[in-house]
C-alpha positions in Angstrom: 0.0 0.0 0.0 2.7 2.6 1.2 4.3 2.0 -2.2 1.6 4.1 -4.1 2.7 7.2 -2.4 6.3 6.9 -4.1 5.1 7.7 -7.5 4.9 11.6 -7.0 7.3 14.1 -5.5 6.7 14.3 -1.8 6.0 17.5 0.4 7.4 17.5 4.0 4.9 18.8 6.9 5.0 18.6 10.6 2.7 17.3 13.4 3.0 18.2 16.9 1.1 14.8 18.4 -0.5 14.1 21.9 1.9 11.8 23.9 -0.4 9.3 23.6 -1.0 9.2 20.0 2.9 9.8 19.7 3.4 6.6 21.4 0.5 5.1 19.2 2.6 5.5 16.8 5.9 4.6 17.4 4.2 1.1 18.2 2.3 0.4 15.3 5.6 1.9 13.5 7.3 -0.8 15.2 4.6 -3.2 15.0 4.0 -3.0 11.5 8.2 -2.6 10.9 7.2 0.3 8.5 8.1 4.0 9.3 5.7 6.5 10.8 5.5 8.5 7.5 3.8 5.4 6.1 1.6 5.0 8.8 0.1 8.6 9.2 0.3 8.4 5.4 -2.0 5.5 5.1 -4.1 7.0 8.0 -4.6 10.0 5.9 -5.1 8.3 2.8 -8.0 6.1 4.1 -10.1 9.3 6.0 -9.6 11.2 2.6 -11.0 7.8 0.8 -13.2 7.5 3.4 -12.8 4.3 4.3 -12.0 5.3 7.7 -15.1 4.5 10.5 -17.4 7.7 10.9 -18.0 9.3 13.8 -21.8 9.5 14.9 -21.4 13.1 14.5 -20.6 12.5 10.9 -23.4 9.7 10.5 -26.3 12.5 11.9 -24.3 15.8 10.7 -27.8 16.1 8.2 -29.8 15.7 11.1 -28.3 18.6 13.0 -30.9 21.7 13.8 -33.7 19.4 12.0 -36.1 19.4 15.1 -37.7 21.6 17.1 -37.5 21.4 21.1 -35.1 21.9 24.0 -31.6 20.9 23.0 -30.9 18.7 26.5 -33.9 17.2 27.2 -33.1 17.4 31.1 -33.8 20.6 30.9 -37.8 20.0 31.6 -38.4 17.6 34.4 -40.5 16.1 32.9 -39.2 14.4 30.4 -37.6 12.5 33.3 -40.4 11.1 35.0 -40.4 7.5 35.6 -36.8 7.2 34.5 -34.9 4.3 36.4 -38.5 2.8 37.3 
């Protein structure tokens, strides 16, 4: 897969990361034995392609601001009657 992304001229960027994401990444680096470019190459590659699992957010994104009412429904009591019964 990473061998695709050698047919073009490359352009350098970089990525300040979370620890944990950093560390992430040096696993699956290791892991995998293939260097981080490839993997947060192929990590791109498949969001762009979308390929990558969406986020409920993205699944309802056309839903948002479609229906009338209180935006946290906890807001009127009640809505919570009976609840736990």
């Amino acid at each position: 897969m990473a061998d695709r992304y050698y047919t073009s001229a490359m352009k350098t960027i970089s990525v300040k990361l979370p620890e944990g994401l950093a560390r992430w990444l040096e696993r699956e680096s290791a892991t995998r034995r293939r260097s981080r470019s490839d993997i947060v190459r192929e990590a791109l590659e498949s969001r762009r392609l979308g390929s990558a699992e969406p986020t409920m957010a993205d699944v309802l994104a056309d839903l948002a601001g479609t229906i009338d009412g209180p935006r946290d429904l906890s807001v009127n009591p009640r809505h919570l009657d009976g609840l736990g019964r």
